[in-house]
C-alpha positions as CSV (number, residue, x, y, z in Angstrom):
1,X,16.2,9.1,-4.1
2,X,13.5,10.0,-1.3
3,X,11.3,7.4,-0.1
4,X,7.8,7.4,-0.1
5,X,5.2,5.7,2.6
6,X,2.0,4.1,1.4
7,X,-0.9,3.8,3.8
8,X,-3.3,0.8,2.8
9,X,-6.5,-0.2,4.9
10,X,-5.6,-3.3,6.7
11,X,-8.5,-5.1,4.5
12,X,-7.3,-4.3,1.5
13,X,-3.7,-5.1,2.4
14,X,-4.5,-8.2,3.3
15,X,-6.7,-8.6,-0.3
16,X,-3.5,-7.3,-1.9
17,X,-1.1,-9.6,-0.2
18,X,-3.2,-12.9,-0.8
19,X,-3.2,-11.9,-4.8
20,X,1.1,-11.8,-5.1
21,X,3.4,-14.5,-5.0
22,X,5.8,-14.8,-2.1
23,X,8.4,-14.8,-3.8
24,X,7.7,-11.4,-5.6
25,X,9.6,-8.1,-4.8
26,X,5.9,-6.4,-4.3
27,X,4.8,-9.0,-1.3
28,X,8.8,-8.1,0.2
29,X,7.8,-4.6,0.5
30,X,4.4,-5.2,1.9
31,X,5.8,-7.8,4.7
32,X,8.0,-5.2,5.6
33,X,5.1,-3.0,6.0
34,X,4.2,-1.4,10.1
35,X,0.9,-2.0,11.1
36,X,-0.3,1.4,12.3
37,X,-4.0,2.3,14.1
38,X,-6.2,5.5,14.9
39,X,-9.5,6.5,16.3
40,X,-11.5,8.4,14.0
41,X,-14.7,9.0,14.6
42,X,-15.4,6.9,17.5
43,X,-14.1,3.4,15.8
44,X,-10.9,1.9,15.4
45,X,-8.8,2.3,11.7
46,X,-6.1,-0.2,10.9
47,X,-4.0,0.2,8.3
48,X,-0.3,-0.6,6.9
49,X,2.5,1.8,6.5
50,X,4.6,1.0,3.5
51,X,7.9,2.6,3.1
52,X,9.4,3.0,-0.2
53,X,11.2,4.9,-2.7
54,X,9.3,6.2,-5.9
55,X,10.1,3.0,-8.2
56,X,9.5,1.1,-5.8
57,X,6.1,3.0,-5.2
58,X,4.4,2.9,-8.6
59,X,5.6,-1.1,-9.0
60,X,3.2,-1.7,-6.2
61,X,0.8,0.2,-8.2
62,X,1.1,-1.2,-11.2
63,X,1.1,-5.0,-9.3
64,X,-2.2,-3.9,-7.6
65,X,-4.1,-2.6,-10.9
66,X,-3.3,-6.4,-12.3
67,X,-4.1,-8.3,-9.7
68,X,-7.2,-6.3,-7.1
69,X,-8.1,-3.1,-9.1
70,X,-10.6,-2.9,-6.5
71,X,-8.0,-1.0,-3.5
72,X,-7.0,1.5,-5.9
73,X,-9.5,4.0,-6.0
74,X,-9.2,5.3,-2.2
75,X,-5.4,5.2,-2.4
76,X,-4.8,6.3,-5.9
77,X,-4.6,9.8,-5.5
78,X,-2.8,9.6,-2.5
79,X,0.0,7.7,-4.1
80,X,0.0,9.2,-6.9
81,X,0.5,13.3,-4.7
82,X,3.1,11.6,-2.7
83,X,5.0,10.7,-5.9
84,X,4.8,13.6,-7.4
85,X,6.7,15.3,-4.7
C-alpha cells in the first residue's frame, strides 16, 4: 500500500479538528500531521501535511463531508488525483 500526503490550510485544519472527537481514528491522523509554511505571493501560507495511505485518505474525507463540508472544495480534487495514483 503507498501512502498518500494531504495538505490542509492551517484554518481549516484547525475547523476540521475542533468538529471530531479525540478519541477518533481521523483526529489520530490529523495530530500526527507536520505543520508546513511558504511564501507565495509576498504573504505567509500555513498549512498541515497529513500522511496517509489511501483508506486511510478517503476516511478523512468522508469524516470531513459529515462534519465541515465547507474545507472540501479547495482540497477535493487534490485528494481525490493523489488517490487515484
Amino acid at each position: 500500500m503507498y501512502s498518500v500526503i494531504l495538505t490542509i490550510p492551517l484554518a481549516q485544519y484547525d475547523f476540521f479538528v475542533e468538529k471530531i472527537h479525540p478519541s477518533s481514528r481521523a483526529y489520530e491522523l490529523l495530530m500526527n500531521g507536520c505543520f508546513d509554511q511558504e511564501i507565495c505571493d509576498g504573504h505567509v501560507e500555513r498549512k498541515m501535511q497529513i500522511l496517509c495511505n489511501k483508506d486511510e485518505a478517503v476516511m478523512l474525507l468522508q469524516v470531513a463531508e459529515e462534519v465541515c463540508p465547507r474545507i472540501i472544495p479547495k482540497n477535493l480534487q487534490r485528494l481525490a488525483r493523489e488517490i487515484e495514483y
